[in-house]
N, C-alpha and C positions, 0 to 999 in steps of 0.2 A: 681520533675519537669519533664514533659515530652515535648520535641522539634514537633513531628511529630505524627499526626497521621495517622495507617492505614485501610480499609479496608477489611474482612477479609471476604471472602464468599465460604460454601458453602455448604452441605448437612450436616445438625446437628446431626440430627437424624440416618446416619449408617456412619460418620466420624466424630463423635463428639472427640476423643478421638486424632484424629491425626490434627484437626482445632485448638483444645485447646491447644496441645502442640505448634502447630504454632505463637500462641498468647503468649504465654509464652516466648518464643523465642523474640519474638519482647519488651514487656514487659522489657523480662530481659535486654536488651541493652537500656533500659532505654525511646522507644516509648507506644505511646498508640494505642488501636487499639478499633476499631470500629465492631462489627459483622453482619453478614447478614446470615440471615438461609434461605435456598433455597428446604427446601425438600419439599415433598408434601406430601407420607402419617403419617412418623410421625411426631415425638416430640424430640426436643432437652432435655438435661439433666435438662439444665437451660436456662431461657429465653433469646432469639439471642437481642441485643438492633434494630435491623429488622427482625420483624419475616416473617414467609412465608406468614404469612394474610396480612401483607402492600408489601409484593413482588407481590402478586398476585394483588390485587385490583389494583397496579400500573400497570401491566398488562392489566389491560382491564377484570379482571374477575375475579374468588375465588378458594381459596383453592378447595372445594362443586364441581366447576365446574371444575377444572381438574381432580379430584379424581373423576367423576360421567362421565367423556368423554373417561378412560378404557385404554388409549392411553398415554404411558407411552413419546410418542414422541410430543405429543402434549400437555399436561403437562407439559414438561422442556420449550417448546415454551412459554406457557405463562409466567411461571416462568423468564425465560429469556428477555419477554417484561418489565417483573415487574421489575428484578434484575438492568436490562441496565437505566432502567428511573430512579430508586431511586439511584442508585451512580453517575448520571449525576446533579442528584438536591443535593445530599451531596457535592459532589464537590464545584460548581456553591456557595454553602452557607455557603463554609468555614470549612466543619465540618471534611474531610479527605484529606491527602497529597498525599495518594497511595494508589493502593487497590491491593490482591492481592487473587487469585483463586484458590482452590483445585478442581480436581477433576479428574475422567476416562473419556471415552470418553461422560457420558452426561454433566458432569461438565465442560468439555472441549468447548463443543459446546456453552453453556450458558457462561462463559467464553469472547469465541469469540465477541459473542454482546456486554458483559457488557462494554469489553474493548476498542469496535469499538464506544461507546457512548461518553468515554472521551478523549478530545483533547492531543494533540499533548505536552510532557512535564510532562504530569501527569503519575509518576512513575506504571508500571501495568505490574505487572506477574503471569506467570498462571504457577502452577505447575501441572504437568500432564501425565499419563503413559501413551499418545500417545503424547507427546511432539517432533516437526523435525515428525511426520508422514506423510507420504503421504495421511493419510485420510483429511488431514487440507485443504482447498482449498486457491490457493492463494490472490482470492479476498476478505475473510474472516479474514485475517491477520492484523490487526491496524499498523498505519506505525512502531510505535515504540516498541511494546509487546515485554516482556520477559519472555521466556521460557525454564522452568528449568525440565528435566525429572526425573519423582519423581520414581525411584526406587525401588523395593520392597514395593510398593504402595499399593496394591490393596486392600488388607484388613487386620487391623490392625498395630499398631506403631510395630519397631523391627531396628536396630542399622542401618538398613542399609535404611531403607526410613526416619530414623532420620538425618542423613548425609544432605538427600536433603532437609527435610524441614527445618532444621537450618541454613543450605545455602542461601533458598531461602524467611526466614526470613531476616536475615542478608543484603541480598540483597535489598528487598523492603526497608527497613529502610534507609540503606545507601543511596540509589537513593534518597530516599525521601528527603532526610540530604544538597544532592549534588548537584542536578536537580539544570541547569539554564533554567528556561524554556523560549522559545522565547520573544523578547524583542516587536518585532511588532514596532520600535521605526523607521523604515523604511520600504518604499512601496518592496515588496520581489515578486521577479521574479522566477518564477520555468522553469529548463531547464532540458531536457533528453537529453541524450547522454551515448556513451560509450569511452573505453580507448583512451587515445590517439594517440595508433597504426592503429587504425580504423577510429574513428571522431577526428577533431581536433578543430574547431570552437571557444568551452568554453573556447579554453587558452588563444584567442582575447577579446570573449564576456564577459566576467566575469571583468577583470579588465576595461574593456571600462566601462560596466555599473557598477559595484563599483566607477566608477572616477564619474559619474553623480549623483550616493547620494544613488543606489539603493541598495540591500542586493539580493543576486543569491544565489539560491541552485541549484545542480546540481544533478538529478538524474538518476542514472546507469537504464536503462532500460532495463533488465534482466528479468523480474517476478514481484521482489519484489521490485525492486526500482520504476516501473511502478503503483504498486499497491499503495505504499504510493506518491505516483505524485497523484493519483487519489484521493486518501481520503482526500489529504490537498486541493485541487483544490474543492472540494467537500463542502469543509468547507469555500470556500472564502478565502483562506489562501492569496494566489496571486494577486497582482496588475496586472499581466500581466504573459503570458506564453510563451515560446520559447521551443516548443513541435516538437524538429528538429530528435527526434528517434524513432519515432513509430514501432518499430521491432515488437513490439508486440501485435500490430494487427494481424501482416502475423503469429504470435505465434499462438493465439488463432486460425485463422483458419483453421490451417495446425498441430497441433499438440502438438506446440513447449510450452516453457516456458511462460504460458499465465500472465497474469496482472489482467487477467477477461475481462466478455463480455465488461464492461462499461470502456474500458479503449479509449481514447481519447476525451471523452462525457463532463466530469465532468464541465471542466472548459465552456464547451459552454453551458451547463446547465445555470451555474452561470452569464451568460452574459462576464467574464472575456478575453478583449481580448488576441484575438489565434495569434501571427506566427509560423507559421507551417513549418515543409520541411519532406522528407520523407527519415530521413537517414537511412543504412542499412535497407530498406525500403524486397530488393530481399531476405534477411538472414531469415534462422528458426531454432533459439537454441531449442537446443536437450542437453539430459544430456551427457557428455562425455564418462563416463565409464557404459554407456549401450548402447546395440548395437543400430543403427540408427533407426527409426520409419520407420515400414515397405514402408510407403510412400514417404517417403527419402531415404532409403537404395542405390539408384543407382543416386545420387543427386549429384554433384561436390560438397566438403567440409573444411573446415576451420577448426583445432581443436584451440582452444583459447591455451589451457593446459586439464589438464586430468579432469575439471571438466565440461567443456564448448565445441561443436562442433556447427559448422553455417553449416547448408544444403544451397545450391543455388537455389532458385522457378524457375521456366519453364515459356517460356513468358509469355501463358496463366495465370497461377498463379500470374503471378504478375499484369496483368489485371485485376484480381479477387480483389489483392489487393489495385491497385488503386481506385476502386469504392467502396472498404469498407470505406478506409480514405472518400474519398471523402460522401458518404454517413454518416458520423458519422458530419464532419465538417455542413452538410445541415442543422442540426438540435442547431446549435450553438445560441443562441441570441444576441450576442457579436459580435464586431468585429472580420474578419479574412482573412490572406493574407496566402497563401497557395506560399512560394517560390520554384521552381522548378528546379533543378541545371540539366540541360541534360548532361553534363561531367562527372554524374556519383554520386554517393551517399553512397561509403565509399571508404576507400583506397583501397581496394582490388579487387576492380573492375576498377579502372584506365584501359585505355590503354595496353596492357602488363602485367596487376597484372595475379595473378591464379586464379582471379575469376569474372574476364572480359567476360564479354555477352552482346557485343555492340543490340542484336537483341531482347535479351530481355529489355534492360533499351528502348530502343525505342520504344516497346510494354507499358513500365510500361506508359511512357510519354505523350504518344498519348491516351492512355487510360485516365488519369488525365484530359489532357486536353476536351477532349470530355464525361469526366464526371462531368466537375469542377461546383457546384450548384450555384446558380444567388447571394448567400449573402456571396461569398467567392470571394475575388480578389486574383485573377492568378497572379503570377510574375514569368515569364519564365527569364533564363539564360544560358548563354552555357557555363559557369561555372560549374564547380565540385566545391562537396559540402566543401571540406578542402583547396578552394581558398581563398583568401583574396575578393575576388570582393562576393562573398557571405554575408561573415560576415559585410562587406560595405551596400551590401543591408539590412540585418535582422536589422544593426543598423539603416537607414537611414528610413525606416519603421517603427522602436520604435519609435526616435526621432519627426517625422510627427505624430503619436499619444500621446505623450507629450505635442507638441505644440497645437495641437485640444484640451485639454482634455481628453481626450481617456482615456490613462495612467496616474493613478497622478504623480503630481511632488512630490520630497519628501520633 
């Protein structure tokens, strides 16, 4: 009897020997696994139960036409159309609980999409010798992917890349055994934010709206917490969004720890209404133990600890930055109120803090205002954004789109 099955993807034909042992592994703890053969010019030993002729045609086109287009990068592309569409229809039909990936970096990249295809819950690791690389971009990252660096990898089985893929058997199985995946059993609200030395809002919002029936996730918007705000927001995940940290817009334009270009888009895509605020709105995370980006270098700064620094923008910059938000919110279809706290937009720029620039928050502000797009309602306050008369407002705002309809009730 087998509980779970996985699937198992990835080039047969010059990793057949280190896929199979993967299988094995799984196998022997008593799962079943599923195959997907991904190469393109050969042949697996034994037939993949998906071979590369239904990868491809899933794709949009044929084994013939990747091997005939010479382009070994355009080839893993289609592969990678085909791979991502058939484990999204396996899934969706019952037939695997996890899937799980080999490969270098072409496998890596194919990889990327297959696991950007399946939702949120469904167990998905990619084992890989650029695993934590910097060649990985952060907007290519699935919110929840796990990645295990496959060691001693590259070519051929040997004790020490068997380490990892017994591990990263072990792994998928077990996730697969463990997973609760989201209940959906209430309307869920996505919020960004950061620690509560910084922002503090979520320790008011979250149990006010839990008392009202809602379910709050809260995400750290750093890079990657931004980036899965985006993919679930993407996916409709969200009755409603409280999008009060957009740091990482001023990221992406300035250097810092991006989320990607699409980040504060998703949910206005989706029609989902937006309240918005622009916390640590002036901040650009920089990695801490390298030196500062040349454009920051002479920047007033914040180190979090040794893995996190915040540079301070310059008025202008933050003008720059009000008109990106503001031009991202233009294109929203949804509802959206855009709250504005003039007293400031994280603690360290109080009055007195170390990273107080009365001249630029009044640059950021006045720029907001005189950027704000005709389908976004303005709500000015001379409130700082860690006041209570804030989180007063962003509630009284929810609650006014509850009673519309706007928001479901739960």
């Amino acid at each position: 009897m087998t509980d779970k099955t996985i699937l198992v993807v990835g080039t047969y034909d010059t990793k057949n020997d280190e896929l199979n042992y993967l299988c094995s592994c799984i196998a022997g703890q008593g799962g079943a696994v599923l195959t997907m053969d991904v190469s393109v010019l050969g042949d697996p030993a034994r037939p993949a139960d998906v071979s590369k002729h239904q990868v491809a045609e899933a794709g949009g086109s044929s084994i013939h036409a990747a091997i005939d287009s010479g382009d070994e990068n355009v080839a893993m592309q289609i592969m990678a159309r085909g791979a991502a569409a058939m484990a999204r229809g396996l899934h969706d039909d019952g037939r695997v609980d996890g899937v799980i990936v080999l490969g270098g970096t072409m496998g890596t990249d194919l990889a990327l999409d297959l696991s950007a295809a399946l939702p949120l819950g469904v167990p998905k690791y990619i084992v890989s010798t650029v695993s934590f690389s910097p060649l990985l971009p952060p907007e290519r990252i699935p919110a929840d992917v796990q990645m295990i660096l496959w060691a001693g990898g590259l070519y051929g089985l040997n004790s020490v890349c068997k380490s990892s893929l017994s591990q990263a058997a072990g792994a998928v199985l077990g996730a697969a055994r463990a997973v609760e995946p989201p209940k959906r059993d209430r309307p869920l609200i996505g919020m960004t934010s950061f620690g509560k030395t910084v922002l503090r809002y979520m320790v008011t919002l979250k149990p006010a709206l839990e008392a009202r029936g809602y379910e709050v996730a809260v995400f750290h918007a750093t890079g990657m917490g931004g980036r899965a705000f985006e993919s679930l927001a993407a996916e409709g995940a969200f009755a409603a969004v409280m999008d009060f940290a957009p740091q990482e817009v001023a990221n992406h334009l300035f250097g810092g720890l991006s989320a990607g270009e699409d980040r504060m888009t998703n949910a206005g895509r989706r029609g989902v209404p937006q309240i918005v605020a622009p916390g640590c709105y002036d901040l650009v995370d920089f990695v801490g133990w390298r030196p500062a980006p040349p454009q920051l270098a002479d920047r007033p700064s914040h180190a979090h600890n040794r893995l996190l620094t915040s540079a301070v923008l310059a008025p202008e910059e933050r003008r720059q930055v009000a008109r990106a938000i503001c031009d991202k919110l233009a294109d929203a279809s949804g509802p959206v109120t855009l709250l504005l706290p003039r007293g400031g937009c994280n603690e360290w720029d109080r009055p007195g803090a170390e990273l107080h620039d009365a001249e630029g928050l009044a640059a950021f502000c006045d720029e907001v205002v005189a950027s704000c797009p005709a389908n976004v309602r303005l709500a000015e306050m001379a409130a700082h954004i860690n006041d209570a008369e804030f989180t007063d407002r962003a509630l009284a705002v929810f609650d006014a789109w509850v009673e519309e309809g706007v928001i479901p009730r739960p």
